[in-house]
N, C-alpha and C positions, 0 to 999 in steps of 0.2 A: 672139845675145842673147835672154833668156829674154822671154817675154811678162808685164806687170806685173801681179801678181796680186793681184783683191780676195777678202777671206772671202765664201763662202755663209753669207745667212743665210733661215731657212726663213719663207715667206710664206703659206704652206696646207698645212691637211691634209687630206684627203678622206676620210672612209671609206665604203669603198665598198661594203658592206653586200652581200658577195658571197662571203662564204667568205675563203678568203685570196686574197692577190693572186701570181697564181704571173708572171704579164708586165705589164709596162706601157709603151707606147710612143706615143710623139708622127707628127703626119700630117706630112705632107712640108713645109708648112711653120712647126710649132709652136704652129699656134693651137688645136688639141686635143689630147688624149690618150686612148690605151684604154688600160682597166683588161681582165686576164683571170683567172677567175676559179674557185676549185676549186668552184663551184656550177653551172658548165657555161653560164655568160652570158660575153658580152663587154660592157664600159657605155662610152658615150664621153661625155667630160668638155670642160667647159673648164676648162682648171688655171688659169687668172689669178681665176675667181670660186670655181669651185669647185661649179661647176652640173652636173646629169646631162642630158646631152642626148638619149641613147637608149640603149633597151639590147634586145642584140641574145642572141637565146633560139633554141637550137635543135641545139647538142650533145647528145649522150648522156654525156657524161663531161667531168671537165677538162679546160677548155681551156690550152694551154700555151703560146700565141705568136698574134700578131694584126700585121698591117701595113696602112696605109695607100695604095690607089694613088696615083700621081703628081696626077692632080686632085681627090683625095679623094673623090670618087664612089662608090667601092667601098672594102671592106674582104676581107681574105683571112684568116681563122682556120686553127688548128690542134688538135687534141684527142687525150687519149686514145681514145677511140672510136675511132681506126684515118680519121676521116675530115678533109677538109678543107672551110671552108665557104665560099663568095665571096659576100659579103653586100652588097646595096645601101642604100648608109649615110641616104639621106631617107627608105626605104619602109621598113627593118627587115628588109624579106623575104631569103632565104636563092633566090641566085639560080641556084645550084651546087651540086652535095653531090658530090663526087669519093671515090668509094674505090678504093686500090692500095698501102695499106700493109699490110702483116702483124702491124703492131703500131703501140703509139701515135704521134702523129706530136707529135714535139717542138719542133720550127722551124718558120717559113715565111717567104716575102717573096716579094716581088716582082720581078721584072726593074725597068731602068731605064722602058721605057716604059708598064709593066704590063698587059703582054700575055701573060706567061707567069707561073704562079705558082709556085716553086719549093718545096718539102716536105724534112726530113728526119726521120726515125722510130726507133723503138727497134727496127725490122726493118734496123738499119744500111745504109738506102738513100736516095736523094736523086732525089725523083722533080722532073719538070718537064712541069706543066701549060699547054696553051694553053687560057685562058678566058675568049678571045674567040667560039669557036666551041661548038657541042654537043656535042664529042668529051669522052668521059669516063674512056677512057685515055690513061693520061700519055703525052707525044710520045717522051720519054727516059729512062730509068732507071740510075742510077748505083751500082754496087752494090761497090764497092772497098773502103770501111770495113770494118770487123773489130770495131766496137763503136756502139754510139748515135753519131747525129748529135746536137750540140749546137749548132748556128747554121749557117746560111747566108746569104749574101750575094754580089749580083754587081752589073758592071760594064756597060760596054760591051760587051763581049767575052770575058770572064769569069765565073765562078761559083766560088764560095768555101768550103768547108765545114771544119768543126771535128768533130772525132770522141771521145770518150771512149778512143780507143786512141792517141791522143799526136801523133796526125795533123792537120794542114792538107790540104788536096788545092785546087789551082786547076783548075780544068778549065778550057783555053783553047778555044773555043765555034770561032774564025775555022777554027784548024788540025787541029782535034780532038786536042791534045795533054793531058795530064794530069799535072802535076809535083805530087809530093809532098813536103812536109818535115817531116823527123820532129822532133817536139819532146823526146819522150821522159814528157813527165808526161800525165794524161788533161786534155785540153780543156773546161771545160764553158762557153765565151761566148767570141767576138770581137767585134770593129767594124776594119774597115779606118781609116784614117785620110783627111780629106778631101781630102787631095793623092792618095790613093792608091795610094803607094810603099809603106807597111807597115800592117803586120795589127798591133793592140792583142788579145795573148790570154790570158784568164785559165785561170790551170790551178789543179788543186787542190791541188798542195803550197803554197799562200798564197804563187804570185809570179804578176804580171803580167809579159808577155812581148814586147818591142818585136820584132819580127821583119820582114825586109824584103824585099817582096812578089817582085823581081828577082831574086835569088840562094837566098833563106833563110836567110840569116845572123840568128844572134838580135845585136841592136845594142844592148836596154838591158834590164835586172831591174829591177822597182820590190818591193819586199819593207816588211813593215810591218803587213800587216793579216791577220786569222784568214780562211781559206776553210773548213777541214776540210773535210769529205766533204759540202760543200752543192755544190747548182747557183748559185754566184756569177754573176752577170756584171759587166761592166767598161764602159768607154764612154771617147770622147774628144773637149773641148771642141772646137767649134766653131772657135777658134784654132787648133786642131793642135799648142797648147801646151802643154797640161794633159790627164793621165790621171784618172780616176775607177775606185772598184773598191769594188762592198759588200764588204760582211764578215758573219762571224756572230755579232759585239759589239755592236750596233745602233746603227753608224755606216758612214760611208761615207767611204773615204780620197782625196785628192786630191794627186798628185805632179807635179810636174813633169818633162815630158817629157823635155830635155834633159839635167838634173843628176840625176834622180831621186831628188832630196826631197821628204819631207812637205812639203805647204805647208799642210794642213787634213785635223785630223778632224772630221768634218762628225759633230757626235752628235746621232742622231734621236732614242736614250731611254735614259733611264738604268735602265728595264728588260730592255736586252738585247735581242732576239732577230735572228733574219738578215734583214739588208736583201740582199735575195737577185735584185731586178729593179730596172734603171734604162736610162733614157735624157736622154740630153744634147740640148739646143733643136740644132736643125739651125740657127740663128743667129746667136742670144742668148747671152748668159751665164748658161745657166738648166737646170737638170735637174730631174726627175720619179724619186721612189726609192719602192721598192715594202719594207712588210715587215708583216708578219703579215696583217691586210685593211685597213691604209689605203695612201692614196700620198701623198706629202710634195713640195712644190713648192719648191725654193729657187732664188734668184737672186742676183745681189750688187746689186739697187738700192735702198738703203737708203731710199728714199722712198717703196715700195708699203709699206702696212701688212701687217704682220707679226702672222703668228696666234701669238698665245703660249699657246694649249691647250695643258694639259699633256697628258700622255700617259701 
């Protein structure tokens, strides 16, 4: 039975006075967000006021992905610069600067206990940092892609990656095995789902892709919304009920995971352009969309006050 669904309606907008906004991502547990930014900063927010709480300077180039450690302590960026940064989130200071990519680095995150930082680049390699320690080459290198990395993400046991060459690859860490599945269109964003049996992945033929993490079997198409030849991403509610996916019409679609209907265009403007970065609350019923240089906060609690700037 489907999960009962309210509309988003949008409660903030932020701009973030940083160029465009190429990521925006929530801390582990939604009480913040980073903005990243084509002006080479990362700024971190609280999306419920809509306050800057710091901003974090020290790329040579766009930065393109930013995450959160587990106790929010640290932050770990990515840039075209070729570099990666592990920043300490009360000081500002840039506690790490890793180089070992050959080209920009498009992804990052974290391990679950954020001890390792994991990188992917337009050098189609997927490095993995320990940075706990002073070592400034990567412990491992993954070099099987055949085109850009467009996300990573791991598990337990696991590491997950999305390739511009129509690939997923799971790398199982326990047995040193590496299963691929081909998808066939280019990948440019996933998110695993919170139960963690299937990968949400967005491709660029304008379909999102329900895929499941045990086999590879694709399970469901959600179709509807324009990707063209942008860096879309996609995300999935907190319920594990509901998919989310920008577009380049400047809204944001919401399907339901089981039946895969619309249940909501979320329209940010009626100027168009690509809502191109989001993330979903890790608990809430709430996302954070990214598109030109603001971010946009929606929820479905009809009781916060509601920004109605236009745009």
């Amino acid at each position: 039975m489907s999960a009962i669904y309210k509309d988003f309606h949008r409660c903030k907008i932020i701009d973030c006075k940083q160029g465009a906004v190429r990521a925006v991502r929530y801390n582990v547990d939604g009480s913040y967000c980073l903005s990243c930014g084509s002006d080479k900063k990362i700024k971190l927010w609280n999306p419920k006021t809509g306050l800057l709480l710091k901003t974090y300077g020290g790329h040579a180039d766009e930065v393109t992905d930013a995450s959160g450690s587990c106790d929010s302590c640290y932050i770990v960026s990515s840039s075209l610069d070729k570099s990666i940064i592990y920043w300490d989130v009360s000081t500002g200071v840039p506690v790490r600067r890793l180089r070992g990519h050959a080209g920009g680095v498009r992804c990052v995150s974290f391990n679950e206990d954020s001890s390792i930082a994991i990188s992917g680049g337009r050098d189609n390699a997927v490095l993995c940092w320990d940075i706990r320690t002073r070592r400034l080459e990567p412990v491992q290198i993954m070099k099987e892609a055949r085109d850009c990395i467009t996300a990573v993400q791991s598990n337990e046991h696991k590491i997950i990656t999305s390739s511009l060459d129509g690939c997923i690859r799971q790398y199982d860490i326990r047995v040193g095995e590496l299963v691929c599945d081909k998808i066939g269109e280019p990948i440019t964003f996933f998110k695993l789902t919170r139960d963690e049996q299937c990968i949400v992945a967005a491709c660029q033929d304008s379909t999102v892709r329900l895929i499941d993490c045990e086999n590879g079997s694709l399970l469901s198409e959600y179709k509807g919304h324009k990707a063209e030849d942008f860096h879309i991403e996609c995300g999935i509610m907190a319920n594990d009920a509901h998919i989310v996916s920008g577009t380049s019409e400047g809204c944001a679609v919401m399907w339901d995971l089981l039946d895969g209907k619309i249940l909501q265009r979320i329209k940010i403007s009626e100027n168009g352009g690509v809502v191109n970065s989001l993330d979903t609350h890790p608990v809430g019923n709430e996302l954070v969309l990214a598109r030109r240089r603001d971010i946009y906060v929606y929820n479905t609690d009809l009781n916060e006050e509601i920004d109605t700037t236009t745009i």
